[in-house]
Residue, then its C-alpha position, 0 to 999 in steps of 0.5 A: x514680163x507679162x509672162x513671167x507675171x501669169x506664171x507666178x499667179x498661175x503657180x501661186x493660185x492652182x497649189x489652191x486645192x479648190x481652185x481647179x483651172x487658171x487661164x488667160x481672160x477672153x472673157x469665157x463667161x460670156x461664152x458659156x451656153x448651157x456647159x461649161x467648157x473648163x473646170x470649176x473653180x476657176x480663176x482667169x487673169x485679165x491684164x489691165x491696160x499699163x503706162x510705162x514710164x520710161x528709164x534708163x538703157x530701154x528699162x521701164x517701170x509701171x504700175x500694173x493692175x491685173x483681174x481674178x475673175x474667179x468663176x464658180x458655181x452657183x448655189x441656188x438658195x432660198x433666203x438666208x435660213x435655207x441649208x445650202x446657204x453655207x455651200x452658196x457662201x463658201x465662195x467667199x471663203x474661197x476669195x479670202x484664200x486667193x487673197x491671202x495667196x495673191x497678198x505680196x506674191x512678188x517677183x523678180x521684176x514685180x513687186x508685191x501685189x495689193x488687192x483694191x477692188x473686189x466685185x460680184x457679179x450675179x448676172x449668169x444663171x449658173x455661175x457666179x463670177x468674182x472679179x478680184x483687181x489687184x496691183x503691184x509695180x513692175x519694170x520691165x528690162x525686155x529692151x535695155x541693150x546687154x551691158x557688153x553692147x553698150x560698153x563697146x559703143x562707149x570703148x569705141x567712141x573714146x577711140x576715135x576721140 
């Protein structure tokens, strides 16, 4: 299911034209020493931790939170008349887009996603790194035993009655 989820977000945010890298979270920009090791923009997938409630068959629904951290450049500018403050803001233009994307961007097994929180991040020299928390609801049927299985367990017991 997870899978599935990153793959649609993977699809949905690289037809961007400004978005040039998506990948799964391990917290790359913690790793960044002078270079970076992946093309800018980039937005990585961070999946939050989920509780399941359990249904029928194996089934399960939850809610599911995923981050956008969206890590660009950084724009150094010198107070809000310098020139390259409109090159420094476009970050923002960039976020309106993946919201736009990302709002009810749904799925077979997930319902459409609602951005809740949003949050900046300005401590790296040369980056900028936006975290983006959306959340949608999901269920998961990785576990249900195939139709057929069931049906000839219930085939059998009225048998032997």
């Amino acid at each position: 299911m997870r899978k599935q989820i990153f793959k649609a977000i993977a699809d949905a945010l690289s037809a961007i034209p400004e978005v040039q890298f998506v990948d799964l979270w391990n917290n790359q920009v913690q790793l960044l020493n002078g270079g970076s090791a992946f093309p800018m923009n980039a937005v990585f997938v961070e999946f939050e931790v989920m509780e399941w409630k359990q249904q029928n068959m194996g089934a399960r629904r939850g809610s599911l939170a995923v981050r956008l951290h969206v890590v660009t450049r950084a724009v150094p500018t010198h107070g809000h008349t310098d020139p390259r403050m409109v090159e420094a803001l476009a970050v923002f233009d960039l976020l309106d887009t993946i919201s736009a994307t990302m709002h009810g961007l749904r799925g077979e097994n997930f319902s459409g996603f609602m951005l809740t929180t949003s949050a900046t991040n300005h401590d790296h020299a040369e980056i900028v790194e936006n975290v983006e928390r959306y959340v949608c609801g999901v269920q998961d049927i990785t576990a249900m035993r195939p139709a057929r299985i069931v049906s000839g367990l219930s085939a059998e017991v009225s048998q032997t009655q």
